[in-house]
Structures are given as C-alpha cells and as structure tokens.
PALUMTI-829274 format. One record per residue (C-alpha): z, y, x; residue number from 1. Coordinates in steps of 0.05 Angstrom, whole numbers, plus 32768, in hexadecimal, padded with zeros to 4 digits. Layout:
! PALUMTI-829274
PT    w    v    u   n
PT    Z    Y    X NUM
...
//
This chain:
! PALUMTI-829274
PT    w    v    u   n
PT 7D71 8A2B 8522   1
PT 7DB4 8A16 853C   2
PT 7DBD 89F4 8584   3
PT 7DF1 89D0 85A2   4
PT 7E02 89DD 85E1   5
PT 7E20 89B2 8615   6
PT 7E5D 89E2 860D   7
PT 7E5C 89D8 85B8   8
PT 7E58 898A 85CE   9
PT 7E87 8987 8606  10
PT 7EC1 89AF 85DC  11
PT 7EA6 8987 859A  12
PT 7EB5 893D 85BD  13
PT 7EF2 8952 85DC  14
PT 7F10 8963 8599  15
PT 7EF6 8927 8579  16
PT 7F17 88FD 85B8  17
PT 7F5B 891A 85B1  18
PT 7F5D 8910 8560  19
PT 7F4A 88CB 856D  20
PT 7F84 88CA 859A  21
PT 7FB5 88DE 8574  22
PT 7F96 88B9 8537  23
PT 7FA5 887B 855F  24
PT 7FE5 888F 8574  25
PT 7FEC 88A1 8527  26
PT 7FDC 8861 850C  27
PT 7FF8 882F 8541  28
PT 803E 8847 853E  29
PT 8035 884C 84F0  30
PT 8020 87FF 84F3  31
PT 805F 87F4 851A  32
PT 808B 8813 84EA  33
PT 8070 87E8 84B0  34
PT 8070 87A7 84DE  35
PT 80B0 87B2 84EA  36
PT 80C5 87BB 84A3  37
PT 80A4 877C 8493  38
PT 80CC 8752 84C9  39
PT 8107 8770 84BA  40
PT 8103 875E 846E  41
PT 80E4 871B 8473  42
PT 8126 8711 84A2  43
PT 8154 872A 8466  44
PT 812F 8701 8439  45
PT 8136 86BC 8470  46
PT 8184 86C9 847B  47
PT 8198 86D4 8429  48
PT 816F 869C 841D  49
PT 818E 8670 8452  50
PT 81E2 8686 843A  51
PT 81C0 8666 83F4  52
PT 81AB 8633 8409  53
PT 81FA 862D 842C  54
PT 8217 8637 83ED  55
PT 81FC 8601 83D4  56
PT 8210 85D6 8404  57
PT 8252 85EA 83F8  58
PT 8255 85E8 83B0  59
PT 8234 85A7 83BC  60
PT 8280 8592 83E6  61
PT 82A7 85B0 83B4  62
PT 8289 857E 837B  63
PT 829C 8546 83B4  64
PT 82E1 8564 83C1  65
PT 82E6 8568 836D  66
PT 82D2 851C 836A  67
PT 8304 8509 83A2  68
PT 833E 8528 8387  69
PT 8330 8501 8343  70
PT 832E 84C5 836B  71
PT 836B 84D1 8391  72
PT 8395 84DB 8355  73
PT 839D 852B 834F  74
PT 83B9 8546 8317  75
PT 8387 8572 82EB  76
PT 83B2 85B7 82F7  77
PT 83AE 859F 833E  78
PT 835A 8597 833E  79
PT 835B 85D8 8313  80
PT 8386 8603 834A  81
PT 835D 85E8 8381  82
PT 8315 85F6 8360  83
PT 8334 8640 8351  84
PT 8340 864C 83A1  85
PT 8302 8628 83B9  86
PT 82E0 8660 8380  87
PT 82FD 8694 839E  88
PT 82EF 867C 83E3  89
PT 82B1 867A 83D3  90
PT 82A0 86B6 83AE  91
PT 82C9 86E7 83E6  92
PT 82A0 86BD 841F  93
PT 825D 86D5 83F4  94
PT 8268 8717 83EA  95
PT 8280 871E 8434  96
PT 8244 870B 8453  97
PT 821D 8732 8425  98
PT 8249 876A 8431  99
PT 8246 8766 8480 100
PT 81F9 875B 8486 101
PT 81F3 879B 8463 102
PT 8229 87BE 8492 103
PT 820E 87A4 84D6 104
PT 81CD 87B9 84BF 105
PT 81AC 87F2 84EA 106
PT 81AE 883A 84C8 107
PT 8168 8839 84C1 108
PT 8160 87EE 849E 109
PT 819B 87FC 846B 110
PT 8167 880E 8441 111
PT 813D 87D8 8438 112
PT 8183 87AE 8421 113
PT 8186 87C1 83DC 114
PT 81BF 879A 83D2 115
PT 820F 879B 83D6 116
PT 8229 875B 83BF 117
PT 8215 8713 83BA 118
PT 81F3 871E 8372 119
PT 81C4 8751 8387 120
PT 81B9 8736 83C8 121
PT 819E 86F1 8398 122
PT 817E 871F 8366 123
PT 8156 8740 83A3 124
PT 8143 86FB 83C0 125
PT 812D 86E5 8379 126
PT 8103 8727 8372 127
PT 80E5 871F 83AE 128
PT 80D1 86D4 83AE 129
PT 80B4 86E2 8366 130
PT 8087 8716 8386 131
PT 806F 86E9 83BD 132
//
C-alpha cells in the first residue's frame, strides 16, 4: 500500500501553490491583454463613427452653401467650381484623418486598424456594427 508522507505532501502542495501562482499570473495578464484590445477597438470604432457623423454635418453645409449661392445669383460654372473644391476638401480632409489615426497609432495597435483610407475605415465600422 502506498503512504504519503508529510514530505510527499509538503513537496506535493508546494508545487500545486506555485502553478496556481503562475496560473494566476498567467491568466490575469492574459485578461489584460484582451481588455485592452477591447478598449482600444471600441475607441476606433467611437472616433470613425464620430468623423461620420462630421461629415455629415458638413455635407449637410455644403447643400446650404449650394442653396445660397442659387439665391445670391451665381452663375452655374460658378456653383459647379465651388462644389468641385469643397469635394476635394472634403475627400483629402477624410482620407487625412484616416490616414493619421492609423500613423499615431502605437506599434502594437496598428494591427487592429485594418484600414488605410476613409473607405475602409467606413467598410470596417459597417462590418463591425453589423456584427454587434
């Protein structure tokens, strides 16, 4: 028949202490890792949808700027040259921000931007909304 011994014991719970150690060490900084991944892309997620939501609001000034140049007698070359800069405006002032969240990101969050331009960047918030 086998015994234990207080030895066998004492040697047996000291192991089991120190794996439970390190198992807790293990899986606390593991939960930190993904907890942080989590903030950081539900922060992503808050600022692309927020620059929409500015877009709009500037398209939404453009259409008043449109209707105000009608009224104010401007030629329709004149509204036509104007809309094409306010475009372009636009579209540059997208793909910037896009373009400089992604480059002021840190080294080890670039990863979780899997986007380079305002496009993607609207594809990933539709993506992601559709999933939630």
């Amino acid at each position: 028949m086998l015994e234990l011994t207080t030895n066998d014991l004492t040697a047996f719970c000291v192991m089991a202490f120190f794996a439970g150690v390190f198992a807790s060490m293990f899986l606390s900084r593991f939960l930190e890792i993904v907890h942080t991944w989590r903030i950081v892309q539900e922060s992503v997620i808050s600022i692309i949808w927020m620059l929409t939501k500015m877009v709009e609001d500037i398209s939404f000034l453009q259409e008043l700027k449109l209707k105000q140049m009608r009224e104010s007698g401007f030629t329709t070359e004149q509204i036509r040259q104007f809309q094409k800069v306010d475009d372009q405006f636009l579209t540059n002032w997208k793909d910037n921000a896009i373009i400089s969240i992604v480059k002021r990101a840190p080294r080890h969050f670039k990863t979780m931007l899997p986007f380079h331009d305002w496009d993607s960047a609207t594809r990933f918030l539709n993506n992601t909304l559709k999933g939630e």
